[in-house]
N, C-alpha and C positions, 0 to 999 in steps of 0.2 A: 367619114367622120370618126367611127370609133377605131381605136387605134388595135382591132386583131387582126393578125398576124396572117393565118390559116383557116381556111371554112371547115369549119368542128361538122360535120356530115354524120360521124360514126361517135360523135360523143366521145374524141380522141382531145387530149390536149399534147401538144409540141411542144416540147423547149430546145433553144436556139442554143448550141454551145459556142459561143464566139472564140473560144480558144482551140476548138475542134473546127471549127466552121463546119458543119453540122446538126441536125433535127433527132432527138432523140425522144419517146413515146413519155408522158411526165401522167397522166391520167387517161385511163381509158373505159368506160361504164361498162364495157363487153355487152353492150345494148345494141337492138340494131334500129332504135328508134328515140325518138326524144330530141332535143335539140340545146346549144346554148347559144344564146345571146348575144352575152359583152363577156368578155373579160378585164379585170384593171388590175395594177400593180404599182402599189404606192411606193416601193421602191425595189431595190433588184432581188431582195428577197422573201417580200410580202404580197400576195396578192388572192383575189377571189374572184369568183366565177359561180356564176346560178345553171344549173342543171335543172331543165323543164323533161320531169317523161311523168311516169306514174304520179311522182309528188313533184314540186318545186321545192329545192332544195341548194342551199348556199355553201361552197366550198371555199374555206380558206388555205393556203400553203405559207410558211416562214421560212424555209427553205430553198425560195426562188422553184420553186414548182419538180421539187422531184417526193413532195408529198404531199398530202389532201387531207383536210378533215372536212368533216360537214359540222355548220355551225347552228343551222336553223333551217328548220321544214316550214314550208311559205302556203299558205291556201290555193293564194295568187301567182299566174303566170313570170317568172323574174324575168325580166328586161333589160335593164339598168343597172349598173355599177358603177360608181364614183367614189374618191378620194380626195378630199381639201387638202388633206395631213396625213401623219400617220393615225390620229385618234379620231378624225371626226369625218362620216360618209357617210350616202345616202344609197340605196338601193331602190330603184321605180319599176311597178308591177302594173300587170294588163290584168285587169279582172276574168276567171274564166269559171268563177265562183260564184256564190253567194255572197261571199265576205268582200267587206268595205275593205281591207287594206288596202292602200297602192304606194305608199312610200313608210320606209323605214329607215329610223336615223341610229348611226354609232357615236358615241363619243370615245369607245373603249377599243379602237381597232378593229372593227367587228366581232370582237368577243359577244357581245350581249346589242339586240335589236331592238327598236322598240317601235312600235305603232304610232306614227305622226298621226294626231287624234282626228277623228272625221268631225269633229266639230270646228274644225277651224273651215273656212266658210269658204272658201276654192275647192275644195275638195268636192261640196255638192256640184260643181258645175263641171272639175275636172273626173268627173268618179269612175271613166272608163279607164285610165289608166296613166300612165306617164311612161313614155319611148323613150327620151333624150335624159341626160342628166350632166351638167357640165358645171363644174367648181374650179374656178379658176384661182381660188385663195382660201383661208381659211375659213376665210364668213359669207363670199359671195356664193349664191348658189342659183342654176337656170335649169328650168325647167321646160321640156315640150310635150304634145301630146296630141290627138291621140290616132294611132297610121288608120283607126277606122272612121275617122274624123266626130265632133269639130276640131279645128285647129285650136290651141293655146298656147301663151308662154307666162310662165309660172316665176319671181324673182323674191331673193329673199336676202338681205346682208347682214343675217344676222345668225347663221348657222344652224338656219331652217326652224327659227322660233316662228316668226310671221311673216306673211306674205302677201307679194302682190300679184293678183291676177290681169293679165290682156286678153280678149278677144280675136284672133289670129286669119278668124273666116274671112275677112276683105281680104288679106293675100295669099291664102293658099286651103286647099281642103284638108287638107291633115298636115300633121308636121313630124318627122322621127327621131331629128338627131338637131346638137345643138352642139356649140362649141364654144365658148368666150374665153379671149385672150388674159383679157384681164374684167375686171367689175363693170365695167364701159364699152368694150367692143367683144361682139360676139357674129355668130353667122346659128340662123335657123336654115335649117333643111325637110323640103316635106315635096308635095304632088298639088295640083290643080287643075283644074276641071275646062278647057276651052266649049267655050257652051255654043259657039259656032259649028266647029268641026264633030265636037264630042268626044275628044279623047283629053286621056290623062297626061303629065309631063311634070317633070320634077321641078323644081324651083327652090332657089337658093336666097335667103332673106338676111339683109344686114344691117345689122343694128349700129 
């Protein structure tokens, strides 16, 4: 579902020279632990990436990835990274904290984040986290969650002002990744539980 490229093992990031046809080193943490995620890239020269080790910690480049900045240190595990546009994204965090965060919105390109507030009233029931994050437009945005279950899908057309919540446990125990085409059609991805046999198996849900 998510569209990375390379398994980031060593906290390495690649970039792909298409004129070279070629992989050339663009980030590398000189870590030998920690992990990232997702990567997204709103267009060939914009893109970010969350770096989980000590802190959680969000990386922008405008350079199509032959530089790095960090733009914000996270409480919470980063997960998620998405793009409607170039000014308006969401980023979904696994709690491994105390802290209620789990989604944060840009309007400003990732410049500046802000805390989608825990009083909006899905949050008490999604508050382990949110895995998936898929904007298929400017205003639609889908949510899933959470891979230690219960399952959810989170939907909002309005640029993550308000939302709606479903309940997901009838078809599957958790759910990770999410993808819609457009406002209308989408595909969930998660795991369930055969209560016969007792083993787990992935399953693919379509809206």
């Amino acid at each position: 579902m998510k569209r990375i490229i390379t398994l980031l093992l060593n906290l390495v990031i690649f970039k792909f020279c298409f004129s070279q046809s070629q992989w050339s080193t663009s980030y590398n943490s000189n870590s030998n632990s920690g992990r990232i995620d997702d990567v997204n890239f709103v267009d060939e020269q914009t893109g970010f990436f969350g770096l989980n080790y000590f802190s959680n910690d969000l990386y922008k480049t405008v350079d199509g990835g032959n530089n790095w900045v960090k733009k914000i240190s996270i409480p919470n595990y980063i997960r998620s990274i998405k793009f409607g546009s170039k000014s308006f994204g969401l980023c979904g965090l696994i709690r491994n904290t105390n802290s209620n965060i789990i989604l944060l919105k840009t309007l400003d390109g990732g410049e500046t984040w802000q805390n989608i507030p825990h009083s909006i009233s899905y949050l008490d029931t999604a508050k382990k986290g949110i895995c998936g994050i898929s904007i298929p437009d400017s205003n639609s945005c889908f949510l899933v969650g959470a891979w230690m279950s219960p399952s959810y899908f989170l939907k909002s057309l309005d640029q993550a002002n308000t939302w709606q919540y479903y309940d997901m446990s009838a078809y599957a125990k958790s759910l990770v990744d999410v993808f819609f085409i457009n406002k209308n059609e989408g595909f969930a991805v998660g795991s369930c539980i055969n209560t016969d046999e007792g083993f787990e198996y992935e399953k693919l849900i379509k809206h």
